[in-house]
C-alpha positions as CSV (number, residue, x, y, z in Angstrom):
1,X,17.6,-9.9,10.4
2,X,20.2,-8.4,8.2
3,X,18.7,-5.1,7.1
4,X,21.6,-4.2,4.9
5,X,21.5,-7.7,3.1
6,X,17.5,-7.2,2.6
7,X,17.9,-3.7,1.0
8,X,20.7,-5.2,-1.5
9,X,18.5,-8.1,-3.1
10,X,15.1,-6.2,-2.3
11,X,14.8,-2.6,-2.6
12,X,15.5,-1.5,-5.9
13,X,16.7,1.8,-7.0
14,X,14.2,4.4,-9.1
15,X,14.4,3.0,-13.3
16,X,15.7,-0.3,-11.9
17,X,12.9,-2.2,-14.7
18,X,12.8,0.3,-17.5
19,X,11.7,-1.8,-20.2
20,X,10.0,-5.0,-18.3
21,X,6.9,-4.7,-19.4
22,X,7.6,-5.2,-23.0
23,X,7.8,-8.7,-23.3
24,X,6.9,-9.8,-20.5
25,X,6.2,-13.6,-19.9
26,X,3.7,-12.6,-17.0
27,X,0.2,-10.8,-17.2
28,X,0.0,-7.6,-15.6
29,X,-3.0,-6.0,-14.9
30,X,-3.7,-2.7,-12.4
31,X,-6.5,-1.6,-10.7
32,X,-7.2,1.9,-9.1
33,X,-10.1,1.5,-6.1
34,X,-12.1,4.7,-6.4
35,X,-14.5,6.7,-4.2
36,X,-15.4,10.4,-4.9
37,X,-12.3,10.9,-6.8
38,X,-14.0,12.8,-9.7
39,X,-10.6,15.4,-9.6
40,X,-8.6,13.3,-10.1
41,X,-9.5,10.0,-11.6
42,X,-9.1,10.6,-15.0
43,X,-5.5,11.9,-14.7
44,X,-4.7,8.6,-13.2
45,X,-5.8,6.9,-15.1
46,X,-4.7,8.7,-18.7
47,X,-1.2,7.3,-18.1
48,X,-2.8,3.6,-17.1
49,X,-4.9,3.3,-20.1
50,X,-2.0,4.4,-22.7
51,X,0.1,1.1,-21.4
52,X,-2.5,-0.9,-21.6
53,X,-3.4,0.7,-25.1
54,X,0.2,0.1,-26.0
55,X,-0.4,-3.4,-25.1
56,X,2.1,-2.9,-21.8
57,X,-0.7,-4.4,-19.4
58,X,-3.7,-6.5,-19.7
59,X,-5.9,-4.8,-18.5
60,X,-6.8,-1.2,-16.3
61,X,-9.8,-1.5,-14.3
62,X,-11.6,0.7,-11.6
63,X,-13.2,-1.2,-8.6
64,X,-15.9,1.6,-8.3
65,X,-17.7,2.4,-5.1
66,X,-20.9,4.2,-4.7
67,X,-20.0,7.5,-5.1
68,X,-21.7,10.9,-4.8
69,X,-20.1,12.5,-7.7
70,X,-18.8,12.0,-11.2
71,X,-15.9,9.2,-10.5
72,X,-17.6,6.4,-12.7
73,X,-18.6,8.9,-15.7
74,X,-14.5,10.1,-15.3
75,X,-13.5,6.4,-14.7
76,X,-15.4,5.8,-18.2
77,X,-14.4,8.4,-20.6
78,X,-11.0,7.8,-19.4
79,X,-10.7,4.1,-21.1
80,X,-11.2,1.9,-17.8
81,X,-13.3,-1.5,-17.0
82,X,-15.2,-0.7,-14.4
83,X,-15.5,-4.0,-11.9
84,X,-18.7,-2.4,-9.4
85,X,-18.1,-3.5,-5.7
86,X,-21.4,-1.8,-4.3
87,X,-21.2,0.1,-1.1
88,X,-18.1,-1.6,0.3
89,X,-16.3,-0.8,3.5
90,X,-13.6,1.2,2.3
91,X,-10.9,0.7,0.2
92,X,-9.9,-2.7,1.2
93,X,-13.5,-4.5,1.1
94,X,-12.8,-2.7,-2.7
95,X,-9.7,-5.3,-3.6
96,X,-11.7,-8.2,-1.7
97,X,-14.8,-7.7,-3.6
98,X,-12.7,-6.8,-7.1
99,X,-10.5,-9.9,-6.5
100,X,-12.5,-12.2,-8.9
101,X,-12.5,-9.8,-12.0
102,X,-9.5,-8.9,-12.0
103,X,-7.2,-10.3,-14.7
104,X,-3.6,-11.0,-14.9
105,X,-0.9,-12.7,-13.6
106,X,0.3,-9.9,-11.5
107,X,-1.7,-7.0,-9.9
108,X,-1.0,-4.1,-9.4
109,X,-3.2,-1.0,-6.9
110,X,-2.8,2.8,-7.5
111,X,-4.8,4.8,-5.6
112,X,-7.1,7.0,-7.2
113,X,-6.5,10.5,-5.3
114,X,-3.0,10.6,-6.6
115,X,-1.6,13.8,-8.7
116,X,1.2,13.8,-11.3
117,X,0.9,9.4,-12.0
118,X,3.8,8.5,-13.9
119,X,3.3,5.5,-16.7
120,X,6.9,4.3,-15.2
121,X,5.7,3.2,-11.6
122,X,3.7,0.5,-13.3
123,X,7.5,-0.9,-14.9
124,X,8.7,-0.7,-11.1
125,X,6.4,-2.4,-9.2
126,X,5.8,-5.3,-11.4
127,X,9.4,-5.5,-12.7
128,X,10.6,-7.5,-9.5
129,X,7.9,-9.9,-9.5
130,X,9.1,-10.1,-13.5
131,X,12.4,-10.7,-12.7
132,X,12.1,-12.8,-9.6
133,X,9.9,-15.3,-8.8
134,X,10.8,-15.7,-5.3
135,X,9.2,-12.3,-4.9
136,X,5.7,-12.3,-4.0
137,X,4.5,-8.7,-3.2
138,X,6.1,-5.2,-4.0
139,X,5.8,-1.8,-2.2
140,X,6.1,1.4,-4.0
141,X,8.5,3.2,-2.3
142,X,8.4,6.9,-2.7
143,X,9.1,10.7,-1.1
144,X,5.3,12.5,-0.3
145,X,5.4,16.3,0.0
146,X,3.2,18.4,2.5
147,X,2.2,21.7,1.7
148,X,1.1,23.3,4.9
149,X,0.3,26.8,4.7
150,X,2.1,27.6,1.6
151,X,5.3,26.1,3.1
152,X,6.3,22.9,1.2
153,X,8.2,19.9,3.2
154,X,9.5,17.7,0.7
155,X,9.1,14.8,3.0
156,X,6.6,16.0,5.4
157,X,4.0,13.5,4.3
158,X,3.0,10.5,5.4
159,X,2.0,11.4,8.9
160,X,0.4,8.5,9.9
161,X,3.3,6.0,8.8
162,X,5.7,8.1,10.8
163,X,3.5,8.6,13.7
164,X,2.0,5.2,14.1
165,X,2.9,2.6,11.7
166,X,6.6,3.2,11.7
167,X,6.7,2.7,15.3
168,X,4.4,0.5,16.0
169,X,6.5,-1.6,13.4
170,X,9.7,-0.7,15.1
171,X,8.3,-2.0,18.3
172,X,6.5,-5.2,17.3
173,X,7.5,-6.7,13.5
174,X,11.2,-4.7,13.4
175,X,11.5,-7.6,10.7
176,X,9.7,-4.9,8.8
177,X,11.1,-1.5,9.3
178,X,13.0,-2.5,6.6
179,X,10.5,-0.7,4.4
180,X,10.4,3.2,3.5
181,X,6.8,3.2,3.2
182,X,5.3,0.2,4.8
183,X,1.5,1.8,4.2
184,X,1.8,2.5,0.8
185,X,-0.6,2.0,-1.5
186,X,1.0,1.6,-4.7
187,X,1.7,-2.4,-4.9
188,X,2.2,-4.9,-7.0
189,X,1.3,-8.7,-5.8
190,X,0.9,-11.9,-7.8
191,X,-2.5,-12.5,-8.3
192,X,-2.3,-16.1,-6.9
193,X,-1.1,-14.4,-3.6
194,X,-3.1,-11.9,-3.2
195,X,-6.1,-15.0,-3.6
196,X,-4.6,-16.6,-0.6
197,X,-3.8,-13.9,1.7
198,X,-7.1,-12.9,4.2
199,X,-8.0,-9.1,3.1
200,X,-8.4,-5.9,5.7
201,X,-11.2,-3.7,4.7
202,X,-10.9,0.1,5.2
203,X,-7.7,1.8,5.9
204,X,-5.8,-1.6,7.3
205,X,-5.9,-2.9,3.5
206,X,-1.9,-2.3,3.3
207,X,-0.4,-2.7,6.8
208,X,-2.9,-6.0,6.7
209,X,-1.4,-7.1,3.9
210,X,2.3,-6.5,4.6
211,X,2.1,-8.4,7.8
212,X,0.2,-11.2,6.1
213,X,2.4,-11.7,3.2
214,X,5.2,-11.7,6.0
215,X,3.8,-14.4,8.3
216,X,2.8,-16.6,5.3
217,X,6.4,-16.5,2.7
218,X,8.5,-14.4,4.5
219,X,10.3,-11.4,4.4
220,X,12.4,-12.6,1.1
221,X,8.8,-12.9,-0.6
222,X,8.9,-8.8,-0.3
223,X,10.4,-6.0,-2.2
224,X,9.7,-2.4,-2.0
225,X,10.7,-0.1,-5.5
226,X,12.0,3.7,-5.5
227,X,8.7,5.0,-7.8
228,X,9.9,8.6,-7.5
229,X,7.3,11.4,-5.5
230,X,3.8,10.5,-4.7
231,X,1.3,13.8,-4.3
232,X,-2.1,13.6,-3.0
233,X,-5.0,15.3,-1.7
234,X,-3.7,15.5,2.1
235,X,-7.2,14.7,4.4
236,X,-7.7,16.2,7.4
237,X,-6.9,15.4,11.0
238,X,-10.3,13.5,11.3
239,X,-9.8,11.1,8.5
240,X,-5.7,10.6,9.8
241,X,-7.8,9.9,13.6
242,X,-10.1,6.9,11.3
243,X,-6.9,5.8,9.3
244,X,-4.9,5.3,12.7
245,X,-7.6,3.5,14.7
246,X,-7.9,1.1,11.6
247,X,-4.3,0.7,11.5
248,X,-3.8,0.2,15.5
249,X,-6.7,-2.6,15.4
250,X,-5.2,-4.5,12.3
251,X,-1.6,-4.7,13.9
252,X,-3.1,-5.3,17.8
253,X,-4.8,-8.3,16.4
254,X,-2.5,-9.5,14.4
255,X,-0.3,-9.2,18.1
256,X,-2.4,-11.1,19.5
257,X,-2.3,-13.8,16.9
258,X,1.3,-13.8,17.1
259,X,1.9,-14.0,20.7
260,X,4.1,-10.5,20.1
261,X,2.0,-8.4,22.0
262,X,4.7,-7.5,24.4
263,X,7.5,-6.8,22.1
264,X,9.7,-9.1,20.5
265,X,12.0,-8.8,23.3
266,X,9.7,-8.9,25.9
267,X,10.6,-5.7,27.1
268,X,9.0,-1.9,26.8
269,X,11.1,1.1,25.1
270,X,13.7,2.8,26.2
271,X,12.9,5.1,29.0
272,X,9.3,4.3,29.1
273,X,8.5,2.2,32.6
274,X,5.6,2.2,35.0
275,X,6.2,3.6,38.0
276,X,4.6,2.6,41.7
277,X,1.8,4.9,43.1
278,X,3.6,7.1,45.9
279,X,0.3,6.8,47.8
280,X,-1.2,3.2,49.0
281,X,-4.5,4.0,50.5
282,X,-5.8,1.8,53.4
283,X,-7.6,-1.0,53.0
């Protein structure tokens, strides 16, 4: 695969689609999954429900989980349909049980622990499916900041894509290390697609989904957008533990499906063999 080729008619630069959304022939619609996000949900949100108020998008909903604190009364006086989904299992049983109220032509997910939302990622992650219509799903690229200790990294987030899913990628589907952030969850995917496409529950939601997409149109049916920086609430080691496990099951079964569980090439990294016991015991 030519990388280089795939980043010149697929990954588009930050403002690439200022503008698409007025006037566009396709319906776009977002929703924000939400759990115990009562910080945070409304300032989501507020940018969200003004392009939809400015007639931008369809529609803004919240796929609301049973949650312990104020995220539906936010969700509410913040301007957003609220589609219940019960006591899923995580965030991507959310989007499966959400699926059949959502409207539009495209749809696009924001999660709903992010800070600082900007109106314009909405423009970028619909604007190639707009454009294109060979396109079928579009990641949010972005940089993610980590504050550790009152030191900032400017790209130190994101430690599970560049601990796991970045290499388990690398090894396994290198068709898809063309992508910055192959786990993000800001995406845009036709509707029609998304209806097709089996759904991960939990944390596997959007490594599930990449690889799906990929196996059923191709790599040319994905494009990943520069949407700026992404900040959010960074969770502790435990929940990184739960995210990876979810992650390391989606991709070993879908391995398995594929027949890839070797490596593409059959053969193991660089440097990294099994070496004979120096001991054979008697039989």
């Amino acid at each position: 695969m030519d990388h280089v080729a795939w980043r010149r008619r697929r990954s588009f630069p930050a403002e690439a689609f200022a503008g698409v959304l007025s006037g566009s022939p396709l319906r776009v619609a977002v929703c924000v999954p939400a759990r115990d996000e009562e910080e945070t949900i409304a300032g989501v949100l507020a940018p969200l429900v003004a392009l939809r108020d400015e007639g931008l998008v369809a529609d803004v909903a919240v796929a609301f989980s049973a949650s312990r604190d104020r995220t539906l009364d936010e969700a509410r006086d913040a301007g957003a349909r609220i589609i219940d989904v019960g006591s899923p299992s995580g965030k991507g049983d959310a989007i499966w049980r959400a699926q059949e109220e959502m409207e539009g032509d495209i749809v696009c997910l924001v999660d709903g622990d992010l800070i600082d939302v900007d109106r314009h990622w909405i423009e970028q992650l619909a604007g190639p499916l707009i454009a294109d219509p060979a396109i079928g799903l579009v990641k949010g690229a972005f940089a993610r900041p980590l504050n550790a200790d009152g030191t900032l990294d400017p790209s130190g987030g994101g430690r599970v894509t560049e601990l796991l899913a970045k290499p388990l990628l690398r090894r396994f589907y290198p068709e898809l290390t063309v992508l910055r952030q192959p786990l993000s969850g800001q995406i845009a995917i036709r509707r029609d697609l998304l209806a097709s496409l089996p759904v991960w529950t939990g944390y596997a939601l959007e490594i599930g989904m990449l690889i799906e997409t990929w196996r059923r149109a191709g790599l040319e049916a994905i494009a990943e957008a520069d949407i700026g920086v992404v900040r959010n609430r960074h969770q502790r080691l435990a929940d990184l533990a739960a995210m990876s496990e979810a992650i390391l099951w989606c991709v070993a079964v879908q391995l398995a499906r594929d027949g890839r569980l070797t490596g593409p090439d059959g053969e193991p990294p660089a440097g990294v063999v099994e070496r004979p016991p120096i001991y054979a015991p008697r039989p």
